[in-house]
C-alpha positions in Angstrom: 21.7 0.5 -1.4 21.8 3.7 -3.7 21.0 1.4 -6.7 18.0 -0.7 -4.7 16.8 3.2 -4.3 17.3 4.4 -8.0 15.4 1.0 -9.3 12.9 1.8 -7.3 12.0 5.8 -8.5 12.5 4.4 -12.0 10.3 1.9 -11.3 7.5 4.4 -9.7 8.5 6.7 -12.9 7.4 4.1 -15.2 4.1 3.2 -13.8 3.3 6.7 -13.3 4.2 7.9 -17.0 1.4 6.1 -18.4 -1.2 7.2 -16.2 -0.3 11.1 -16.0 1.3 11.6 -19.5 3.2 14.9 -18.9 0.3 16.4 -16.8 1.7 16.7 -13.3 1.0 14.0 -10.8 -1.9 14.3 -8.6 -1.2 13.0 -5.0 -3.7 10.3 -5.5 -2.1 9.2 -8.9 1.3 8.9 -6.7 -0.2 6.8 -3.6 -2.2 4.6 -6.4 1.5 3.7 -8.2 3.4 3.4 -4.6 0.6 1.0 -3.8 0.8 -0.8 -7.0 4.6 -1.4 -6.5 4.2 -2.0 -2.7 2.8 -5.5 -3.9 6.2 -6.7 -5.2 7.6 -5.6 -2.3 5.8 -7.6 0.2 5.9 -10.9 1.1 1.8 -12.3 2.3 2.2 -16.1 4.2 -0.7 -17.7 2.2 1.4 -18.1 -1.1 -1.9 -18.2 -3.7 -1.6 -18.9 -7.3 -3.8 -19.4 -9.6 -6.6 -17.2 -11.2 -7.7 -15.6 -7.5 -7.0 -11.7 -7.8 -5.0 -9.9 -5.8 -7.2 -7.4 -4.4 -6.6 -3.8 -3.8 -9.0 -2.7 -1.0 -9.6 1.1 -0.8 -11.7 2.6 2.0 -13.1 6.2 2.0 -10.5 7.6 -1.2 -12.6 7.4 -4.2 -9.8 9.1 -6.4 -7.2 6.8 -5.1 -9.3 4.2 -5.9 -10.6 5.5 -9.5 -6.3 6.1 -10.6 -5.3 2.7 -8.9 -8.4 0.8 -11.0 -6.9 2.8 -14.4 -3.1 1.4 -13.7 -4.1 -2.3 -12.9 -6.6 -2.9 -15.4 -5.8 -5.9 -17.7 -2.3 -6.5 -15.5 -1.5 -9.7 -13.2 0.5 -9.3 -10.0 1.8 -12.5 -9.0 1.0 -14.3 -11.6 -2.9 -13.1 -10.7 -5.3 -10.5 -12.4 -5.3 -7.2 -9.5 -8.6 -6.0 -8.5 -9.4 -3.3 -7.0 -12.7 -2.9 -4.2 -14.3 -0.3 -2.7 -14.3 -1.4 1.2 -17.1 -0.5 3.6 -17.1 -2.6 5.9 -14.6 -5.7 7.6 -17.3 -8.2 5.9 -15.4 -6.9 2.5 -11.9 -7.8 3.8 -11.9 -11.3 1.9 -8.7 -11.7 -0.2 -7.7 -8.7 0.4 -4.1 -8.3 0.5 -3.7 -4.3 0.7 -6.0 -2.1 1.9 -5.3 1.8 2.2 -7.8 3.5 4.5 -8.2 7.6 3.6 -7.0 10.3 5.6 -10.6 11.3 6.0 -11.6 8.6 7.6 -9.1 6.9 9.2 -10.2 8.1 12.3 -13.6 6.5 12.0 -12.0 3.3 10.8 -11.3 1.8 14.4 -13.6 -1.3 13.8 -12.2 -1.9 9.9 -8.4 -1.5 11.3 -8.7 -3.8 14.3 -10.5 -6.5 11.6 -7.3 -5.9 9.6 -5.1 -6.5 12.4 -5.7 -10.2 12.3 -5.2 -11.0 8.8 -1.9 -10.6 6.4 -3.0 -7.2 5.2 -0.5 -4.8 4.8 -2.6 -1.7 5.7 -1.4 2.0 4.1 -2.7 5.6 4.9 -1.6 9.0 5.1 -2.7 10.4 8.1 -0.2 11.6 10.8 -0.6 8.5 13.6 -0.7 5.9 10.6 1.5 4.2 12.6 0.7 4.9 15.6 -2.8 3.8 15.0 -2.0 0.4 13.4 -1.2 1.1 9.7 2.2 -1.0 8.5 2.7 1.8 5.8 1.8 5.7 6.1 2.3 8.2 3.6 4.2 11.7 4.3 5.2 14.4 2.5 8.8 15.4 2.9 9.7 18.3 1.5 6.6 18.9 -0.7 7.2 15.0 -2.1 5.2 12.1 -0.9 7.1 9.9 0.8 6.2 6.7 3.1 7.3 5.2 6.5 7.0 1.6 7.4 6.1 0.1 10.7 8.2 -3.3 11.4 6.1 -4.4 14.1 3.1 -3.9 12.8 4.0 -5.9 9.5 5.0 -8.8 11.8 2.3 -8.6 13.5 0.2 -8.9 10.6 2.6 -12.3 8.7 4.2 -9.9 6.2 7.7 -9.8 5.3 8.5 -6.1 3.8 11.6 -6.3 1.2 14.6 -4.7 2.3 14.9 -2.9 -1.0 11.5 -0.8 0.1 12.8 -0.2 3.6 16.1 1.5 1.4 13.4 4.2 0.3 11.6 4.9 2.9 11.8 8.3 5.1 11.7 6.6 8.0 11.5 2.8 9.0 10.2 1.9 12.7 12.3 -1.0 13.6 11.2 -4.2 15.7 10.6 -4.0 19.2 12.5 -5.9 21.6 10.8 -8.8 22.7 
């Protein structure tokens, strides 16, 4: 497991170095990368191909949005050009396949979260009941470094299969309930 953890900070390291040359990181230029890799990481049930993008949906984090549109412009994920959208309402939800909700406004994002709920939509924020309130990932900071936590159920819930090799890195992985 060490090395499934190493590959993955070089990999973060690598998509980052690009973006930030040897500026520090912002926090938003972190979350866009982690939610750039989170895509290989993740398993959706409806196995498209083609030319349909795989869209990035960001709700209510413009700079999130603004550093994630830099790092996938001209790339493919899948096989498929990555877009990223602005989301303001559940009507924007179609084809996305990752959608991080601010901190800001998560708490006014009931009706947008419960859409979410019943599609394969691996939902990320960063506010402190992220998973509590429905999100499948949720950013925390963990000794002054942004880390994540990944709900099990919630993924399941939603048709996504998480790799193991991100569960390895994160701070804190809420296993399945008992049926």
């Amino acid at each position: 497991m060490p090395l499934s953890r190493a590959l993955l900070l070089i990999i973060v390291c690598a998509v980052l170095a690009p973006i930030c040359g040897a500026a520090p990181f912002s926090a938003d230029a972190v979350k866009a990368a982690y939610l750039f890799r989170f895509a290989s990481y993740v398993e959706w049930p409806d196995r498209r191909a083609g030319e349909e993008p795989f869209v990035f949906g960001v709700h209510g984090a413009d700079d999130v949005a603004v550093h994630l549109e830099r790092l996938t412009a001209g790339m493919k994920l899948r096989g498929r050009p990555a877009q990223v959208r602005r989301i303001t309402s559940a009507g924007d939800l179609k084809d996305v396949q990752i959608l991080y909700v601010g901190p800001r406004v998560f708490r006014g994002s009931r009706s947008l979260r419960e859409a979410v709920a019943a599609r394969p939509i691996l939902l990320v924020t960063d506010h402190r009941d992220g998973l509590a309130e429905g999100a499948a990932v949720n950013f925390i900071e963990v000794n002054r470094n942004l880390r994540f936590e990944i709900s099990l159920d919630v993924a399941d819930r939603s048709g996504l299969r998480i790799d193991s090799a991100l569960l390895s890195v994160a701070a804190r992985v809420n296993k399945r309930s008992k049926p």
